[in-house]
C-alpha positions in Angstrom: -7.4 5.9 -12.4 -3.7 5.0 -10.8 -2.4 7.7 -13.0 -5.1 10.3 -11.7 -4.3 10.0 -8.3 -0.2 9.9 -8.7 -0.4 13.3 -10.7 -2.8 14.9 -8.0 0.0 14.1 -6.0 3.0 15.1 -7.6 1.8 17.5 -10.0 -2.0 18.4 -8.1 -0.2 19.7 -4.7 2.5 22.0 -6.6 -0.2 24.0 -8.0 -3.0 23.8 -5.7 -2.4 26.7 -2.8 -1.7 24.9 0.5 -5.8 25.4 2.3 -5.6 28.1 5.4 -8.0 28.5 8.8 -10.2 31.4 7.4 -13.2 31.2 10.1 -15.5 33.5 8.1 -16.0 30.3 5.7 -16.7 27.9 8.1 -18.5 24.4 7.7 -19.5 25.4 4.2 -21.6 22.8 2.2 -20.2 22.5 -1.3 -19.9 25.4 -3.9 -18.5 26.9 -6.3 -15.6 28.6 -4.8 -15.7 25.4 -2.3 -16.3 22.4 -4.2 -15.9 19.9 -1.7 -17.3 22.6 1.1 -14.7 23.4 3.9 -14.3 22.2 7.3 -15.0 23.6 10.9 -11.9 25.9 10.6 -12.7 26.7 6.9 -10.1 25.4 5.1 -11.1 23.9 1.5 -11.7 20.2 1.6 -10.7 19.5 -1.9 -7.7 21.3 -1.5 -6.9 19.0 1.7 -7.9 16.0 -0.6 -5.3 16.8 -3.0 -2.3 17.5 -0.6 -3.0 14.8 1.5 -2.7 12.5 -1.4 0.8 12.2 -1.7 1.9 11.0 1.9 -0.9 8.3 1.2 0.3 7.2 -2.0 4.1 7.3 -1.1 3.9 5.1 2.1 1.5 2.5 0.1 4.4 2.6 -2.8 7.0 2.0 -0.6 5.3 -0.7 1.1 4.3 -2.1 -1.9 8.2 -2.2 -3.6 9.6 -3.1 -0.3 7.3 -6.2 0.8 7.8 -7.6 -2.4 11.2 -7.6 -2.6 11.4 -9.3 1.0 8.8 -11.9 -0.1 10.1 -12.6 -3.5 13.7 -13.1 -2.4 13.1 -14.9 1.0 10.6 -17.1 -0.9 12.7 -17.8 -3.8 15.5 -18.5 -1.9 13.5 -20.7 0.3 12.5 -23.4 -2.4 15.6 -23.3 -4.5 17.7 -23.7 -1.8 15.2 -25.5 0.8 17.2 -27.6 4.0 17.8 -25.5 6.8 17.5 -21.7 4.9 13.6 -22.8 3.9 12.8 -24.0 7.7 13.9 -20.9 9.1 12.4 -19.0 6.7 9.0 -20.6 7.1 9.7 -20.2 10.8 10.2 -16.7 11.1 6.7 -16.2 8.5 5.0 -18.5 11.0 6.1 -16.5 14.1 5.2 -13.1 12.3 1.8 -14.4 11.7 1.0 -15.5 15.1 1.6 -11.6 16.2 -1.5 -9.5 16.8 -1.1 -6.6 13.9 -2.3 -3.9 16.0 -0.8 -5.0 19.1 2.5 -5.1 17.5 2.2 -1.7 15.9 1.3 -0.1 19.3 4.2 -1.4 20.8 6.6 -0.3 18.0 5.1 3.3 18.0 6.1 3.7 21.7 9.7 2.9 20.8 9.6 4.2 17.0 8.8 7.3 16.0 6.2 6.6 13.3 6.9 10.3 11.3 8.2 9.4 8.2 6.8 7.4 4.9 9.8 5.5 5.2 9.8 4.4 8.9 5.7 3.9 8.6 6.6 1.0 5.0 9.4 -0.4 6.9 7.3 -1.3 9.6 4.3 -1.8 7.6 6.0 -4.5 4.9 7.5 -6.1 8.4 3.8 -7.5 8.5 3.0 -7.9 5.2 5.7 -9.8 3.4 4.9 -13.7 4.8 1.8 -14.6 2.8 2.9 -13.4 -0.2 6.6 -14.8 0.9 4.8 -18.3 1.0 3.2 -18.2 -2.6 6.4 -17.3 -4.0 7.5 -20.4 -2.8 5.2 -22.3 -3.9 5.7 -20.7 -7.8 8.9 -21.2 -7.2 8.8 -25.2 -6.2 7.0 -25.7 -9.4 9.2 -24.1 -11.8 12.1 -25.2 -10.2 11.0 -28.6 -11.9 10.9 -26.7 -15.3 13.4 -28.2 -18.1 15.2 -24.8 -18.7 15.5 -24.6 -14.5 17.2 -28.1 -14.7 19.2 -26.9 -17.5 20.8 -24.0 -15.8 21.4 -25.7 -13.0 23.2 -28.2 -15.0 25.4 -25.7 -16.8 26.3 -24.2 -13.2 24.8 -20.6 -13.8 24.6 -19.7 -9.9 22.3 -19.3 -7.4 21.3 -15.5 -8.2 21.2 -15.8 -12.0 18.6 -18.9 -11.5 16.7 -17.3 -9.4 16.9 -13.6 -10.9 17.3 -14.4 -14.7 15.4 -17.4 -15.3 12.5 -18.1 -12.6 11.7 -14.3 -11.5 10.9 -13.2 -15.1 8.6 -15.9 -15.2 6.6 -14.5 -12.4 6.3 -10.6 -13.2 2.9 -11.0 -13.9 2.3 -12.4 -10.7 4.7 -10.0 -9.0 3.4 -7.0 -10.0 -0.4 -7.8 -9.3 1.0 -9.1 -5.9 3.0 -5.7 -5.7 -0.4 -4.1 -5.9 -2.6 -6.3 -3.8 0.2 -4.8 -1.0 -0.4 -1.7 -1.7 -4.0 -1.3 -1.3 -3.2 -3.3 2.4 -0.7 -0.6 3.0 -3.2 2.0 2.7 -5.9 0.9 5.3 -3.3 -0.8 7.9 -1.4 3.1 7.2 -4.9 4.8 7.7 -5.6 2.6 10.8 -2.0 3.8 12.2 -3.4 7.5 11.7 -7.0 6.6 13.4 -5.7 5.1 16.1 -3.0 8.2 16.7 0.1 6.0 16.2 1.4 8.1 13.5 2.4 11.8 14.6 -0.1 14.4 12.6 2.4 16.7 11.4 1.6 15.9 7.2 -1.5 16.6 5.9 -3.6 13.1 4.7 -6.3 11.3 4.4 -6.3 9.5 7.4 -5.3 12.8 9.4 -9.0 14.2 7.7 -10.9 11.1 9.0 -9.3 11.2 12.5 -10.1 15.3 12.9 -13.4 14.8 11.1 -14.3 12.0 13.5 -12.6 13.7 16.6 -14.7 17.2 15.9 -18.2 15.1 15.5 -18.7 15.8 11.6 -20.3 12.7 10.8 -23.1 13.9 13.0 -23.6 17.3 11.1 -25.2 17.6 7.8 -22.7 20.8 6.9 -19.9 18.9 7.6 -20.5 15.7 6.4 -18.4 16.0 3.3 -15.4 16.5 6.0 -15.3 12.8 6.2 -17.1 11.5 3.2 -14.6 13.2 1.1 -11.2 11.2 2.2 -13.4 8.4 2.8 -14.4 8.5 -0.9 -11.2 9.7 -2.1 -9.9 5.6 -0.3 -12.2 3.8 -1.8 -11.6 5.1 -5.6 -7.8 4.6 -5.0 -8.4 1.4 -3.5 -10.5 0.6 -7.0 -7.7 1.7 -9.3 -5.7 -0.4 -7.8 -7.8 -3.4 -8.0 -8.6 -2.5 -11.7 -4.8 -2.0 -12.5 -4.3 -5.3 -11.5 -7.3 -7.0 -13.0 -6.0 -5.6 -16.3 -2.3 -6.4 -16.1 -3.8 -10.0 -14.9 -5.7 -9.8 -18.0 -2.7 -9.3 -20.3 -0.9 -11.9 -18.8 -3.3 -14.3 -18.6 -4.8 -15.0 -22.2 -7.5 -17.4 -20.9 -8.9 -15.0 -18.7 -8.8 -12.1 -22.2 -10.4 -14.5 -23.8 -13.3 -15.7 -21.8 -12.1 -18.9 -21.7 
């Protein structure tokens, strides 16, 4: 399913033509020319499904790689090191917690221009990186008490090669379903951005489809419907993917769980 959706986007929007405004097609229910129907300006819905793909994807990748790497190395480094690093640590995750999401993200987007993938999963993983930050930790305080933890420590390996070599590879299950879990938050807190007109429309995507659909009353029309069923649906199978991806790798790593056990 994962692997669908990134070729629609890399691969699907190279060779699918870019939809145009033709108003003699119109609000056209599904068909064969029109599979997903077209919209009120007549431009083909699937086609807008499949370029609007990729802008989705990349922010909720980006997110993804970036909120991990700030949760795994603030929360590793916070229970190997603990003392003052871990308090403030903990302190700034507390005080990022205790700020309204939305009310946060409105005030940013007056200052920050919210136009690229890579502004919108910097702010994004800004949010996102102190619960999983917080399990790290935890992981971390219990293999830390591990013989072959003690024994590096003993043999005065460093900080990073501790942390990096011999309690991080320990945790790439966990990491990567984590990594995941992220990026299915990325893509509703990026599609809420959109919704709420935060995010400047000049890309094509999913959320930009549910904010015109909703904006232009399609939900209401029975010829239009498909407008906003279509990204809608389009969401909610990504969002599945994901989830299954990370079942499965949860599933490899965890032979209890492939066992029935």
């Amino acid at each position: 399913g994962v692997t669908f959706f990134i070729l629609m986007a890399l691969v699907g929007s190279l060779i699918v033509p870019i939809p145009k405004v033709n108003t003699q097609a119109r609000s056209q229910p599904p068909s064969f020319a029109h599979i997903l129907g077209t919209d009120n300006q007549g431009k083909d819905i699937a086609a807008q499904i499949v370029h609007g793909s990729r802008p989705v994807i990349t922010v909720a990748v980006l997110t993804g790689l970036v909120t991990t790497a700030i949760a795994i190395t603030l929360g590793a480094l916070a229970a190997f090191l603990g003392g003052l690093f871990d308090r403030v640590v903990n302190s700034a995750a507390n005080f990022v917690l205790t700020i309204p999401y939305l009310v946060a993200m409105t005030v940013l987007a007056s200052f920050i221009r919210l136009n690229s993938p890579i502004t919108q999963a910097l702010i994004l993983s800004l949010w996102s990186w102190p619960v999983l930050m917080r399990t790290v930790r935890a992981q971390v305080l219990s293999l830390r008490e591990r013989e072959y933890v003690e024994a590096a420590v003993a043999l005065n390996l460093g900080t990073p090669h501790i942390i990096f070599r011999e309690i991080l590879p320990n945790m790439a299950s966990y990491i990567a379903i984590s990594m995941i879990l992220a990026m299915t938050s990325a893509i509703y807190a990026q599609i809420a951005l959109i919704t709420l007109g935060l995010v400047p429309l000049s890309d094509m995507n999913w959320g930009k489809m549910i904010l015109i659909a909703r904006t232009t009353g399609a939900i209401y029309l029975s010829d239009t419907v498909w407008f906003i069923l279509s990204p809608v649906i389009a969401i909610a199978l990504f969002q599945w993917s994901l989830v299954t991806l990370a079942r499965s790798i949860e599933d490899i790593f965890n032979p209890r769980l492939r066992s029935g056990a």
